[in-house]
C-alpha positions as CSV (number, residue, x, y, z in Angstrom):
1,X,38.3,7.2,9.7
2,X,39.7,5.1,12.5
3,X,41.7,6.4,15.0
4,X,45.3,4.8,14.1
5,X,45.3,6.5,10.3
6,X,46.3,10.2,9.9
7,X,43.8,12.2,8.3
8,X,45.8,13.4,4.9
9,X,44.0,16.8,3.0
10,X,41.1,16.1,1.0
11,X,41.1,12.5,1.6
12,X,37.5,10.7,2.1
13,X,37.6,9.3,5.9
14,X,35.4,11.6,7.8
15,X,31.8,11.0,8.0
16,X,29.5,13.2,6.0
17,X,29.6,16.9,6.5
18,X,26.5,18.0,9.1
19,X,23.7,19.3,8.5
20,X,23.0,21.3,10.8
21,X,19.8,18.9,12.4
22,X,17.9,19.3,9.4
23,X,16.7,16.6,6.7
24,X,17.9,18.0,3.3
25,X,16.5,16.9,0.2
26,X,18.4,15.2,-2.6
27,X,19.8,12.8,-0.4
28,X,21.4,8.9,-0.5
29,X,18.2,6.7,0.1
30,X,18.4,2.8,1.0
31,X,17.8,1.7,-1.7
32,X,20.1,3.3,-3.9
33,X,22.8,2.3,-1.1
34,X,22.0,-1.2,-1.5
35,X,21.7,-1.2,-5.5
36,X,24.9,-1.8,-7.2
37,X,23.2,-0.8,-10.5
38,X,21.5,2.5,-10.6
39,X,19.0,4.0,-12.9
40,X,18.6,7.5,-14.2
41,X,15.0,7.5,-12.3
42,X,16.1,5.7,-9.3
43,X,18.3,9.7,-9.1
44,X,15.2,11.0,-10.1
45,X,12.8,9.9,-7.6
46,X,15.6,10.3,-4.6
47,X,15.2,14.1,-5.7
48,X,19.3,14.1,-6.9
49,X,20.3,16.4,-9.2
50,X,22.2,14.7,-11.8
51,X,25.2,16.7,-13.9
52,X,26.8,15.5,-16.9
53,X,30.5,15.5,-17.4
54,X,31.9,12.9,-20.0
55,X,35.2,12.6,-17.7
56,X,35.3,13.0,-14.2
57,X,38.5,12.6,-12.1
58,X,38.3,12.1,-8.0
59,X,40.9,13.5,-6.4
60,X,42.5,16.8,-7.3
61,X,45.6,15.6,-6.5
62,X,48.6,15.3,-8.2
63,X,47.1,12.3,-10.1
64,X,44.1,14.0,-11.4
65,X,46.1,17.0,-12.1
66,X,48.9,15.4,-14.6
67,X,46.0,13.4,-16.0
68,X,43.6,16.1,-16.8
69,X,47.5,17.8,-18.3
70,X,47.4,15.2,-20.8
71,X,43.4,15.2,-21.3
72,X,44.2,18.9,-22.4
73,X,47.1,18.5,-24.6
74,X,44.7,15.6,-26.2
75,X,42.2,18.0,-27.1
76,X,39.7,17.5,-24.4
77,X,37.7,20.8,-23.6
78,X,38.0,21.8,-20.0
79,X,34.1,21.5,-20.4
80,X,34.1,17.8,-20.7
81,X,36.2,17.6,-17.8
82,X,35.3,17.5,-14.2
83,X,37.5,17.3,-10.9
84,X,35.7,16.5,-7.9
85,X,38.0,17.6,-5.2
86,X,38.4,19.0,-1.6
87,X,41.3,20.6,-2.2
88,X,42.7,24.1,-2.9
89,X,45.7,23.1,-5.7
90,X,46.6,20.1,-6.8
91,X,50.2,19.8,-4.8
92,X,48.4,20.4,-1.7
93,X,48.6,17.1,0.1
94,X,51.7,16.4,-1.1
95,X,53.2,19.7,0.4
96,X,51.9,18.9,3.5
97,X,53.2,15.5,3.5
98,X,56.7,17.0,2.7
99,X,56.7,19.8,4.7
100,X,56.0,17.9,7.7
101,X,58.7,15.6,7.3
102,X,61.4,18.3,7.1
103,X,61.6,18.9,3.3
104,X,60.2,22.7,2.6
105,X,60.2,24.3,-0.5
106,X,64.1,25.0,-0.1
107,X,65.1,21.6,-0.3
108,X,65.4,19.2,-2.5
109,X,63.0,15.9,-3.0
110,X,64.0,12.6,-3.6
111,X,62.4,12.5,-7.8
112,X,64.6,12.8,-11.2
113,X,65.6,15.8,-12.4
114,X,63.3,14.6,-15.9
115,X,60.2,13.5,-13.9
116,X,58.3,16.9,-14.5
117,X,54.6,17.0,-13.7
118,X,54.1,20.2,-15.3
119,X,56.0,19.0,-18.7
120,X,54.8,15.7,-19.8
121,X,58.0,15.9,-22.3
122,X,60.3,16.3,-19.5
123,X,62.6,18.8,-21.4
124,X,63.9,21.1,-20.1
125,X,64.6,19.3,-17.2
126,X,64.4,20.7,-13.6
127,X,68.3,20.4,-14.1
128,X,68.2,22.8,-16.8
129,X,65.5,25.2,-15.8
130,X,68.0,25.4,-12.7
131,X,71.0,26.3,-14.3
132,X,69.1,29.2,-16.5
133,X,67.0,30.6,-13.0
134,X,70.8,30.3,-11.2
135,X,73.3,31.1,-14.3
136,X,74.9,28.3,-13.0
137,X,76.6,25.4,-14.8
138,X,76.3,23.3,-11.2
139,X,72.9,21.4,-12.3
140,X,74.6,20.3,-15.2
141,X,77.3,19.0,-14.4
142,X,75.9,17.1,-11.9
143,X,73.6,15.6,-14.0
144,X,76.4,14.9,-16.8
145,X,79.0,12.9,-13.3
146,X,75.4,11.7,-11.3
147,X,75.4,9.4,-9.5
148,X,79.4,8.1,-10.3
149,X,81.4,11.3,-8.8
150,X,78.1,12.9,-7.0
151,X,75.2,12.4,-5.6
152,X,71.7,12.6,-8.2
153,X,70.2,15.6,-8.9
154,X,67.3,15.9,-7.8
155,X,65.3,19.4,-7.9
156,X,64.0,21.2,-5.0
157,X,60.3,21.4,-3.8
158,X,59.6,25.1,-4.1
159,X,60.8,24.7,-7.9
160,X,58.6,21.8,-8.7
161,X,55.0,23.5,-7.3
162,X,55.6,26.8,-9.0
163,X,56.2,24.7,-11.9
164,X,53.1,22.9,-11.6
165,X,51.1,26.4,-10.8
166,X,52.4,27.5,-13.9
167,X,51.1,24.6,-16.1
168,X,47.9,24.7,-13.2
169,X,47.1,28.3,-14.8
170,X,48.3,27.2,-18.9
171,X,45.9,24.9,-19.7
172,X,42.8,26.6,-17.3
173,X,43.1,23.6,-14.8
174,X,40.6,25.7,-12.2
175,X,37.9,25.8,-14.8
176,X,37.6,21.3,-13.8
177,X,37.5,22.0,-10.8
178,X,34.2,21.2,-8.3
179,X,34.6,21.5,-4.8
180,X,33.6,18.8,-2.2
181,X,33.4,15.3,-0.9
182,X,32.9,12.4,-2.7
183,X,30.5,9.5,-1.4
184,X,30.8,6.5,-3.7
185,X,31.1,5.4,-7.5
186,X,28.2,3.5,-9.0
187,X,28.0,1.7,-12.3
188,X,24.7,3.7,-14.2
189,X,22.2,1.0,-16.3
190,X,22.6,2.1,-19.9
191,X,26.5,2.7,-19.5
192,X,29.0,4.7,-17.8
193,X,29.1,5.8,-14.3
194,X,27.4,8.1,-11.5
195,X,29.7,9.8,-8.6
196,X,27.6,11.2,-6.0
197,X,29.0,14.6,-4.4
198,X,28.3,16.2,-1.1
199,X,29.1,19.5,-1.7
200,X,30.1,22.2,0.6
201,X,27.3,23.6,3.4
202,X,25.4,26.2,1.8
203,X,26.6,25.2,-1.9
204,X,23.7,23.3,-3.0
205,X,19.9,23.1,-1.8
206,X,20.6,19.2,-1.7
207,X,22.5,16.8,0.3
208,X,23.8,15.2,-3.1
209,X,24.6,15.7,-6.7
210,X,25.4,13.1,-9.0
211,X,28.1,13.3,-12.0
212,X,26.4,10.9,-15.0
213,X,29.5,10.5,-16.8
214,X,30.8,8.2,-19.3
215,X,34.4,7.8,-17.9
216,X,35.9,8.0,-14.4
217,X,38.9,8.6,-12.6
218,X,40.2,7.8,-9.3
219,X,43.2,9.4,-8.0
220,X,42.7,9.9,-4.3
221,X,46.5,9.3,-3.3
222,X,47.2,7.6,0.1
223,X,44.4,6.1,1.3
224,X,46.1,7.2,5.1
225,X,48.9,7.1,6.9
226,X,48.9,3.9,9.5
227,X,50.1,4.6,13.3
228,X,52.2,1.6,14.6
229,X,50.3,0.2,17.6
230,X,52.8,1.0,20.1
231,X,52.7,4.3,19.1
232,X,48.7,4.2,19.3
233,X,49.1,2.5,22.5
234,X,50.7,4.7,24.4
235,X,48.4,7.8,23.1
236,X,45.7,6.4,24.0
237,X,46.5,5.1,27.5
238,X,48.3,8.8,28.0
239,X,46.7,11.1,26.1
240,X,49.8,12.7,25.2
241,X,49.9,13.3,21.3
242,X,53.1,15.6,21.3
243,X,55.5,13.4,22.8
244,X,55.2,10.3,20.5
245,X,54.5,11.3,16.9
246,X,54.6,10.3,13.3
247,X,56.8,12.0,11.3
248,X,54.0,12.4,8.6
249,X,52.3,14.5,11.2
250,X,52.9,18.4,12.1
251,X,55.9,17.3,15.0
252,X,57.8,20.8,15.4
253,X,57.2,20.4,19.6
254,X,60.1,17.6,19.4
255,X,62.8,19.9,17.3
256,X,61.4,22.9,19.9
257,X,61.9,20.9,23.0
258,X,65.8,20.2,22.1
259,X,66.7,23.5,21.5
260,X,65.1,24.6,24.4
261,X,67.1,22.3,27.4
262,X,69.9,19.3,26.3
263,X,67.9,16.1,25.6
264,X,67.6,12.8,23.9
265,X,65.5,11.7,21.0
266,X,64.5,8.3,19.7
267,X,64.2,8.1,15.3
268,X,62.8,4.8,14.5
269,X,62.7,4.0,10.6
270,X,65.2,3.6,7.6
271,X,63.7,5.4,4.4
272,X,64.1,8.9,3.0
273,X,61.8,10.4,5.9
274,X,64.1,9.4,8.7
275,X,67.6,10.7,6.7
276,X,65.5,13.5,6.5
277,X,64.1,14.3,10.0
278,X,68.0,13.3,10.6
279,X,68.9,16.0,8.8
280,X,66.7,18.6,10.4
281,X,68.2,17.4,14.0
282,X,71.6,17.5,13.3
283,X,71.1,21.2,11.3
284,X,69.5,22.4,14.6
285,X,72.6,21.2,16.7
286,X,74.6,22.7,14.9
287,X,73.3,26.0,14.2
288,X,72.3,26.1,17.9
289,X,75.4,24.7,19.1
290,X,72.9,21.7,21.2
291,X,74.2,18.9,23.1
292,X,71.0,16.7,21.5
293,X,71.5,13.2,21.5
294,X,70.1,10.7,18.9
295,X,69.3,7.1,19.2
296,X,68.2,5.7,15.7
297,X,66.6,2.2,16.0
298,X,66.6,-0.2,12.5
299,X,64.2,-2.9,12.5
300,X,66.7,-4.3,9.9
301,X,70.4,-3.1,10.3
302,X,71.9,-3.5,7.2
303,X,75.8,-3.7,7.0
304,X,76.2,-3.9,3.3
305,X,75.5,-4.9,-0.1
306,X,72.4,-7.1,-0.4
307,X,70.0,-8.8,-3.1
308,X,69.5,-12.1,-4.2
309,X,71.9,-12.2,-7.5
310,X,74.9,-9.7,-8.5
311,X,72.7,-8.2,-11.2
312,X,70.0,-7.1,-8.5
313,X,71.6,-5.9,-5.3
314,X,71.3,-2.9,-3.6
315,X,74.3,-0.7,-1.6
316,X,74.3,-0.8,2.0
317,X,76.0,-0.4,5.4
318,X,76.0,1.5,8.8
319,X,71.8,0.5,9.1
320,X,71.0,1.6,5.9
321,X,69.6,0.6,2.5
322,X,70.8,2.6,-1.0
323,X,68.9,3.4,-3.4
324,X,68.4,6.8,-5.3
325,X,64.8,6.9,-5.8
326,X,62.0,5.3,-4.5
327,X,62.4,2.2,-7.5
328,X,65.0,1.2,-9.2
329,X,65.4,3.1,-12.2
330,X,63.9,0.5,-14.8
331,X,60.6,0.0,-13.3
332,X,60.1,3.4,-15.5
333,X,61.6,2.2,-18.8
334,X,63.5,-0.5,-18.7
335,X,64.0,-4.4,-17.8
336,X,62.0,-4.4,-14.3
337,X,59.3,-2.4,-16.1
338,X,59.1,-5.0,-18.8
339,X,59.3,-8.0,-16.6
340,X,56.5,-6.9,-14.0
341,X,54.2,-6.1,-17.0
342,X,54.3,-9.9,-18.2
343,X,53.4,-11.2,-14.7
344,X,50.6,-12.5,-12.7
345,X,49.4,-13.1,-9.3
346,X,52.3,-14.1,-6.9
347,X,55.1,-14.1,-9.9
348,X,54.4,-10.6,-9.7
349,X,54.2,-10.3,-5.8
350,X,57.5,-12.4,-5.8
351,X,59.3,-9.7,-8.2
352,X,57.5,-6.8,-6.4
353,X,58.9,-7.9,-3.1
354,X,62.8,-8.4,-4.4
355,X,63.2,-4.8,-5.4
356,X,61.1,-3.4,-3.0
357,X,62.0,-2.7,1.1
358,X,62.8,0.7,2.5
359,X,65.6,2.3,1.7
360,X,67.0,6.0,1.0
361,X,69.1,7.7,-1.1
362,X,73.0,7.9,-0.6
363,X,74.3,11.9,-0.1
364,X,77.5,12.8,0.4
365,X,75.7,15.7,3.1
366,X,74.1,13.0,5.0
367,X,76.9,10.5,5.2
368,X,79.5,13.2,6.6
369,X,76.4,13.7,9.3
370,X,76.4,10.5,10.1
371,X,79.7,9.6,10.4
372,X,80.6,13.0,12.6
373,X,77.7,11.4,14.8
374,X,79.4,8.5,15.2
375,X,82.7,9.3,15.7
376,X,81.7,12.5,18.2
377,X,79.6,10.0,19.8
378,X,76.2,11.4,19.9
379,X,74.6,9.8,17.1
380,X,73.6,6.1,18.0
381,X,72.2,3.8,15.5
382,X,71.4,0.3,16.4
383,X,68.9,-2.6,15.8
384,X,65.9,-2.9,17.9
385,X,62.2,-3.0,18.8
386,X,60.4,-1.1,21.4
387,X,58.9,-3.0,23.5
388,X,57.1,-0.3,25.9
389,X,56.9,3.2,26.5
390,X,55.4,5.3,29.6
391,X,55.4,8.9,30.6
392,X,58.3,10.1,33.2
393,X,57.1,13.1,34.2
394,X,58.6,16.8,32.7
395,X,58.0,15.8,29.2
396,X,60.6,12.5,29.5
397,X,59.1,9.3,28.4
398,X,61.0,6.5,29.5
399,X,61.2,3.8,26.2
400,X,61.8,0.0,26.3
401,X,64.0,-1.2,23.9
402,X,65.0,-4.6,22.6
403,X,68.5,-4.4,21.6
404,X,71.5,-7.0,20.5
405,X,72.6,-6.0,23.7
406,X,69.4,-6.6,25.5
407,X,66.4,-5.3,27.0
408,X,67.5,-1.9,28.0
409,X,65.5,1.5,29.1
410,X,66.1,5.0,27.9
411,X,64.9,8.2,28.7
412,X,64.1,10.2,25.9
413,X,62.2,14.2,25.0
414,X,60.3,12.8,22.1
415,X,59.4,9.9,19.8
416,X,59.7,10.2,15.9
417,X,58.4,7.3,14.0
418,X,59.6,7.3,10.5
419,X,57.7,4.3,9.2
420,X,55.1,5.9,7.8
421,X,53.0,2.7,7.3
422,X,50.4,3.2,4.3
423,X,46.4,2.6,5.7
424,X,44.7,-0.4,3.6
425,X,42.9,0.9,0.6
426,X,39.2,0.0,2.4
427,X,39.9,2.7,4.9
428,X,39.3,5.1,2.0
429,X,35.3,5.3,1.6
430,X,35.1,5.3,-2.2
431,X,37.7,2.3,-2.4
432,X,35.7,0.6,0.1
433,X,32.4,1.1,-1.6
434,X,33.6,0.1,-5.3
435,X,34.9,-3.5,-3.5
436,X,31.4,-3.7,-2.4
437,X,29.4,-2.7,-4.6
438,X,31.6,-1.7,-7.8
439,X,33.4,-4.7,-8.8
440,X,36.8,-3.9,-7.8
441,X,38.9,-6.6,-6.7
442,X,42.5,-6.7,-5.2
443,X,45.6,-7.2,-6.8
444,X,48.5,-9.4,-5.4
445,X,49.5,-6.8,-3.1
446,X,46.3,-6.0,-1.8
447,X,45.6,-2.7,-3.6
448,X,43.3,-1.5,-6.3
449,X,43.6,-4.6,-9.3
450,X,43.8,-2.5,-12.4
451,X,44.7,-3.8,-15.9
452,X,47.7,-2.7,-18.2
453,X,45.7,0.4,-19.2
454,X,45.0,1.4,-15.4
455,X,41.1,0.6,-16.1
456,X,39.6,-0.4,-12.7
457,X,39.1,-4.9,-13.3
458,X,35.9,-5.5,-12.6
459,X,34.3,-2.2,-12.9
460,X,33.5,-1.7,-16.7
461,X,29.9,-0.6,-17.7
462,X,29.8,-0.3,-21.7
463,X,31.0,1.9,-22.8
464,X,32.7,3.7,-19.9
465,X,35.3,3.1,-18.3
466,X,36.7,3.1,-14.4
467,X,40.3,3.9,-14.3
468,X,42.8,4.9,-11.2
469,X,46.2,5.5,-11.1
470,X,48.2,6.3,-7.9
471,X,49.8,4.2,-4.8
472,X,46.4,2.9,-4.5
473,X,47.3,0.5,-7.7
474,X,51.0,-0.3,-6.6
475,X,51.2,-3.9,-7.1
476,X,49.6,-3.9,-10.5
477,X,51.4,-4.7,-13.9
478,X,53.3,-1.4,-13.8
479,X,55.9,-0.2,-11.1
480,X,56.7,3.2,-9.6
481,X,52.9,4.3,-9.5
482,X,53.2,6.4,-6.6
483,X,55.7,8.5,-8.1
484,X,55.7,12.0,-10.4
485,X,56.5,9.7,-13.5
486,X,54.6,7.3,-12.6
487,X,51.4,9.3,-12.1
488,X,52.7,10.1,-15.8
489,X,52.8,7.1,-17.4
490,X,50.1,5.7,-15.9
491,X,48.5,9.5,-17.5
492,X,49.3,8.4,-20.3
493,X,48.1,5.0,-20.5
494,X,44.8,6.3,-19.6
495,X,44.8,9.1,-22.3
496,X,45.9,6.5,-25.5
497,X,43.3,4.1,-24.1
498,X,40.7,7.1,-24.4
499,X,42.0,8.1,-27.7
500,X,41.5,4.1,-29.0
501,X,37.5,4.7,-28.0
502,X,37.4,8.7,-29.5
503,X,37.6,10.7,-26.2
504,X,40.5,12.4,-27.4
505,X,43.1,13.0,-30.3
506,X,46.2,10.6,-30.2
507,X,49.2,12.0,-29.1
508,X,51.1,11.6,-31.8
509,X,54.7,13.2,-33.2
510,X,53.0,15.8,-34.9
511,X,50.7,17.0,-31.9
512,X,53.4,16.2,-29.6
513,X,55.3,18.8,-31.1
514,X,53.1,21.3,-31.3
515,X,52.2,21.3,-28.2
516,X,55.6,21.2,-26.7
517,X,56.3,24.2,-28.8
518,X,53.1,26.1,-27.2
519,X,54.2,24.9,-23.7
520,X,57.7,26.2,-24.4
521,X,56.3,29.4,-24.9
522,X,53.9,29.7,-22.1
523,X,50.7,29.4,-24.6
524,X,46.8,29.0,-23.0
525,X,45.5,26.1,-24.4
């Protein structure tokens, strides 16, 4: 993994695991590296021990997880299934990505109170499994007046893991699971696929393992998390990794340092991570009673309404850009959804980029915040660049900034850059080898070029298939990919293609219902 791209759980960056100065047996030979091709006796004669698993997902994540959901309420044995995984539970990068950036399990995320990952139905909503837990009618009827007279619901991120433990546990999710790193993807002569695993030290009395299965699944989430190069910069030339951070990295040092002595801190970003580590500031400072001061830098200062026709603009003003979930809403179900899905190449780039852009949701909470910053004069947003920044001494870096006012200098505590910049897909091994040696191309946006049914362009070896869903195929014909209902639908896309070639039962209205009616009731599959 290179040095500007944060290392996210059970993602493939790091070299392979040591071992210990001795050769192992059952390893990667050159030629099998340099064959795009591989036969069962080319495994044979490297001395790799070859497992068969008709479906194997890479992953573990909440892509895999959803998918392997749907898999089961299809009919698919959990003995036909494989996960190939270095995690411990399937929400664990995800929880790490939003505790970090100031949303435990106590508050709320920024998803739709229908977009379940536990309940492929999505009924009961989170909205309604609130109001029961609570015996309150709040949910409700903020669901029923969203987002007109308040803000969206949206359900809080303690409710949606133990949610997704419980369906975890329902349908035996554990029993898929295999634990350790996976090298590469290669297309087996005679049809389907092999995945070679290095398992864990002392798991296996060989380096490798191969999975000879007929279908695979990739669903490795973000292939990283990108540092800015100022940011790497100024690490590098200082050494000081505490001062400047990412907010998509453990930061608690910054919140620590202001309550510990008055100070100043620097937010640079305009999405739901910087309302967020917004939030968290001006909690402490007032709970604390702090005299912290925030400067909040826009790259793009937006002072209101904005799109390119009155049937596509989005709300704006003080800096910021509106929106109430990642997409508009019809990328899901609707016109956007139906649009992208009939386009090619830079038509669909074109589209992509219009309702794209960072934005954030609009809350009633954070807008009195803001405003009480403004007015009490010690919350400063404004549009600039930083063009420099050098230690001061004390734990004060002193920060160049280009302003509309003009180069000026400012002494801040600490750095938090809320970009959060997503790593290109090669930086991820197993993306890297399948455009080598897989297949794969790129889609308009760069990512992973899937077709309409997620399958993997390029990579088909009759009669398997390669599929991937996740924000490693944002950019394809569907929308929204990178989000609980879109690792759904795109779920589900995958499972009715399976059914079409006899993997699974079709999820019809009959099976539909009977398995909502067993998930209702908490019933093992």
């Amino acid at each position: 993994m290179r040095e500007d791209t944060i290392r996210l759980p059970g993602a493939s960056f790091a070299p392979d695991p040591p071992t210990g100065g001795c050769a192992m047996a059952g390893d990667l030979t050159p030629a099998l590296i340099d064959t795009e091709w591989w036969s069962d006796d080319a495994l044979v004669r490297a001395g790799i021990p070859v497992i068969d698993a008709p479906f194997v997902s890479i992953g573990g994540g909440i892509g895999s997880f959803v998918t392997v959901d749907y898999l089961r309420i299809c009919g698919v044995p959990t003995s036909d299934i494989r996960v190939l995984t270095q995690l411990e539970h399937p929400w664990e990068s995800y929880e790490y990505l939003t505790r970090v950036s100031q949303i435990p399990r106590g508050e709320r995320l920024r998803s739709d109170s229908a977009s379940c990952p536990d309940n492929i139905w999505g009924f009961p909503s989170y909205a309604l499994r609130e109001a029961v837990a609570t015996r309150s009618f709040k949910p409700l009827l903020q669901v029923a007046v969203e987002p007109v007279f308040d803000d969206y619901y949206t359900p809080k991120a303690g409710q949606v893991f133990e949610a997704m433990e419980r369906e975890h546990d329902r349908i035996s999710y554990a029993d898929t699971v295999v634990r350790g790193q996976v090298r590469m993807v290669r297309r087996r002569i005679g049809g389907g696929y092999f995945t070679i695993l290095t398992p864990p030290e002392g798991a296996s009395r060989t380096r490798r393992i191969a999975y000879r299965s007929r279908y695979v699944h990739l669903a490795v989430g973000y292939p990283g998390l990108k540092f800015l190069p100022d940011l790497m910069d100024y690490r590098e030339r200082h050494r000081d990794y505490g001062s400047v951070v990412n907010a998509y990295e453990p930061h608690e040092q910054i919140y620590q340092r202001l309550q510990a002595k008055p100070g100043t801190v620097l937010v640079r970003g305009g999405g739901v991570v910087a309302s967020r580590v917004l939030q968290r500031l001006i909690d402490d400072r007032d709970a604390h009673g702090l005299q912290t001061q925030i400067l909040h830098a826009f790259r793009t200062f937006v002072t209101g309404s904005h799109g390119p026709h009155a049937w596509m603009r989005r709300r704006g003003g003080d800096g910021w850009a509106y929106q109430g979930f990642n997409y508009p809403k019809s990328v899901w179900g609707g016109q956007l959804k139906a649009r992208v899905r009939a386009l090619e190449g830079q038509e669909r780039a074109d589209l992509y980029a219009q309702f794209g852009g960072t934005n954030t949701p609009y809350r009633r909470r954070w807008q009195e915040q803001w405003r009480r910053g403004r007015r009490e004069g010690w919350y400063h947003p404004f549009q600039g660049e930083i063009t420099g920044m050098e230690p001061a001494g004390g734990g004060v870096v002193k920060v160049g900034l280009t302003t509309q006012q003009g180069a000026q200098q400012v002494a801040v505590l600490g750095v938090i850059d809320c970009t959060g910049l997503e790593a290109d897909i090669r930086e991820h091994r197993v993306f890297a080898d399948l455009l080598d040696n897989g297949g794969a191309g790129r889609n308009p946006l760069g990512r992973l070029d899937v077709e309409r049914s997620f399958e993997v362009r390029g990579t088909r070896s009759e009669p398997g298939r390669c599929y991937a869903s996740g924000s490693a195929t944002n950019g394809g014909y569907f929308p929204g990919v990178d989000t609980f209902l879109g690792l759904q639908i795109a779920a589900q896309e995958i499972a009715d293609d399976l059914a079409a070639l006899g993997f699974c039962a079709r999820l019809g209205p009959v099976r539909s219902t009977q398995q909502w009616w067993r998930w209702a009731r908490g019933k093992r599959i």
